[in-house]
VOGU-3710 file (C-alpha; in Angstrom, 3 decimals, decimal comma):
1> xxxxxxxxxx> 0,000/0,000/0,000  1,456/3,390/-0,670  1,435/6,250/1,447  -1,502/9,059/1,543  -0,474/11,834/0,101  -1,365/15,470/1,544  -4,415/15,405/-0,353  -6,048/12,107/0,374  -5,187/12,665/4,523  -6,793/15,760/4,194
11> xxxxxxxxxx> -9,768/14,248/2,151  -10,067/11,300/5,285  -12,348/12,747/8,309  -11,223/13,066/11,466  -12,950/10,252/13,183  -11,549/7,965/11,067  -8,103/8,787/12,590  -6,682/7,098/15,868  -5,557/10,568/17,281  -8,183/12,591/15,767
21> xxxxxxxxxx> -7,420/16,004/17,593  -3,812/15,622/16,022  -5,003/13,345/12,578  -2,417/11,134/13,350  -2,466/7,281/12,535  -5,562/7,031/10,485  -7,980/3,762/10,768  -10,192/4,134/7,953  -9,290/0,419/6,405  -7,713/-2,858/7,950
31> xxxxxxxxxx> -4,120/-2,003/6,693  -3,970/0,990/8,431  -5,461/-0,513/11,144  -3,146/-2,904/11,840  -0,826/0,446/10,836  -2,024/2,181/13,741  -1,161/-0,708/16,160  2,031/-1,245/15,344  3,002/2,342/15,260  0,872/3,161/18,282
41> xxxxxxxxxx> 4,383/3,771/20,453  5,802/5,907/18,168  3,350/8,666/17,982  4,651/12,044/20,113  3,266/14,683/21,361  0,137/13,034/23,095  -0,872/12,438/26,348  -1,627/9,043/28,300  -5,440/10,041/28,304  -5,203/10,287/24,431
51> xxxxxxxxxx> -3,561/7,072/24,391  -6,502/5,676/25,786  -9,022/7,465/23,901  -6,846/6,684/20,573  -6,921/2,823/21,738  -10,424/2,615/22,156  -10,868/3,841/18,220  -8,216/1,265/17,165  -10,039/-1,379/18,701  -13,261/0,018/17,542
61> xxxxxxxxxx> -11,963/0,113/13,865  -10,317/-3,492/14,268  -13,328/-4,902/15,105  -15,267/-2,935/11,768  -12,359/-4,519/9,814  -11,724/-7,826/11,136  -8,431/-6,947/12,347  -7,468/-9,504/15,522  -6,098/-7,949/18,429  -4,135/-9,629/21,572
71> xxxxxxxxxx> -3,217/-6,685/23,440  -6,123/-5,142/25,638  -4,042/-1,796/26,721  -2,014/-0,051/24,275  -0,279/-0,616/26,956  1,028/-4,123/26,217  1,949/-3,387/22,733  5,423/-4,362/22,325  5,443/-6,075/26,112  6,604/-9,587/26,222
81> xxxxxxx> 4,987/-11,987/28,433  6,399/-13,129/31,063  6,182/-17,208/30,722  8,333/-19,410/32,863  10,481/-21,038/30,748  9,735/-24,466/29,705  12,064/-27,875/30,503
//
Protein backbone atom coordinates (compact mmCIF):
# COMPACT_ATOMS: atom_id res chain seq x y z
CA UNK A 1 0.00 0.00 0.00
CA UNK A 2 1.46 3.39 -0.67
CA UNK A 3 1.43 6.25 1.45
CA UNK A 4 -1.50 9.06 1.54
CA UNK A 5 -0.47 11.83 0.10
CA UNK A 6 -1.37 15.47 1.54
CA UNK A 7 -4.42 15.41 -0.35
CA UNK A 8 -6.05 12.11 0.37
CA UNK A 9 -5.19 12.66 4.52
CA UNK A 10 -6.79 15.76 4.19
CA UNK A 11 -9.77 14.25 2.15
CA UNK A 12 -10.07 11.30 5.28
CA UNK A 13 -12.35 12.75 8.31
CA UNK A 14 -11.22 13.07 11.47
CA UNK A 15 -12.95 10.25 13.18
CA UNK A 16 -11.55 7.96 11.07
CA UNK A 17 -8.10 8.79 12.59
CA UNK A 18 -6.68 7.10 15.87
CA UNK A 19 -5.56 10.57 17.28
CA UNK A 20 -8.18 12.59 15.77
CA UNK A 21 -7.42 16.00 17.59
CA UNK A 22 -3.81 15.62 16.02
CA UNK A 23 -5.00 13.34 12.58
CA UNK A 24 -2.42 11.13 13.35
CA UNK A 25 -2.47 7.28 12.54
CA UNK A 26 -5.56 7.03 10.48
CA UNK A 27 -7.98 3.76 10.77
CA UNK A 28 -10.19 4.13 7.95
CA UNK A 29 -9.29 0.42 6.41
CA UNK A 30 -7.71 -2.86 7.95
CA UNK A 31 -4.12 -2.00 6.69
CA UNK A 32 -3.97 0.99 8.43
CA UNK A 33 -5.46 -0.51 11.14
CA UNK A 34 -3.15 -2.90 11.84
CA UNK A 35 -0.83 0.45 10.84
CA UNK A 36 -2.02 2.18 13.74
CA UNK A 37 -1.16 -0.71 16.16
CA UNK A 38 2.03 -1.25 15.34
CA UNK A 39 3.00 2.34 15.26
CA UNK A 40 0.87 3.16 18.28
CA UNK A 41 4.38 3.77 20.45
CA UNK A 42 5.80 5.91 18.17
CA UNK A 43 3.35 8.67 17.98
CA UNK A 44 4.65 12.04 20.11
CA UNK A 45 3.27 14.68 21.36
CA UNK A 46 0.14 13.03 23.09
CA UNK A 47 -0.87 12.44 26.35
CA UNK A 48 -1.63 9.04 28.30
CA UNK A 49 -5.44 10.04 28.30
CA UNK A 50 -5.20 10.29 24.43
CA UNK A 51 -3.56 7.07 24.39
CA UNK A 52 -6.50 5.68 25.79
CA UNK A 53 -9.02 7.47 23.90
CA UNK A 54 -6.85 6.68 20.57
CA UNK A 55 -6.92 2.82 21.74
CA UNK A 56 -10.42 2.61 22.16
CA UNK A 57 -10.87 3.84 18.22
CA UNK A 58 -8.22 1.26 17.17
CA UNK A 59 -10.04 -1.38 18.70
CA UNK A 60 -13.26 0.02 17.54
CA UNK A 61 -11.96 0.11 13.87
CA UNK A 62 -10.32 -3.49 14.27
CA UNK A 63 -13.33 -4.90 15.10
CA UNK A 64 -15.27 -2.93 11.77
CA UNK A 65 -12.36 -4.52 9.81
CA UNK A 66 -11.72 -7.83 11.14
CA UNK A 67 -8.43 -6.95 12.35
CA UNK A 68 -7.47 -9.50 15.52
CA UNK A 69 -6.10 -7.95 18.43
CA UNK A 70 -4.14 -9.63 21.57
CA UNK A 71 -3.22 -6.68 23.44
CA UNK A 72 -6.12 -5.14 25.64
CA UNK A 73 -4.04 -1.80 26.72
CA UNK A 74 -2.01 -0.05 24.27
CA UNK A 75 -0.28 -0.62 26.96
CA UNK A 76 1.03 -4.12 26.22
CA UNK A 77 1.95 -3.39 22.73
CA UNK A 78 5.42 -4.36 22.32
CA UNK A 79 5.44 -6.08 26.11
CA UNK A 80 6.60 -9.59 26.22
CA UNK A 81 4.99 -11.99 28.43
CA UNK A 82 6.40 -13.13 31.06
CA UNK A 83 6.18 -17.21 30.72
CA UNK A 84 8.33 -19.41 32.86
CA UNK A 85 10.48 -21.04 30.75
CA UNK A 86 9.74 -24.47 29.71
CA UNK A 87 12.06 -27.87 30.50
Amino acid sequence: MSELDAKKRNAIPGQQFAFPKQRKEPIENATHVRNAIARFNQVEGVTDAERDEAWKHITAAAGQYGVEVHEKSWREIGAKAAHPAKR
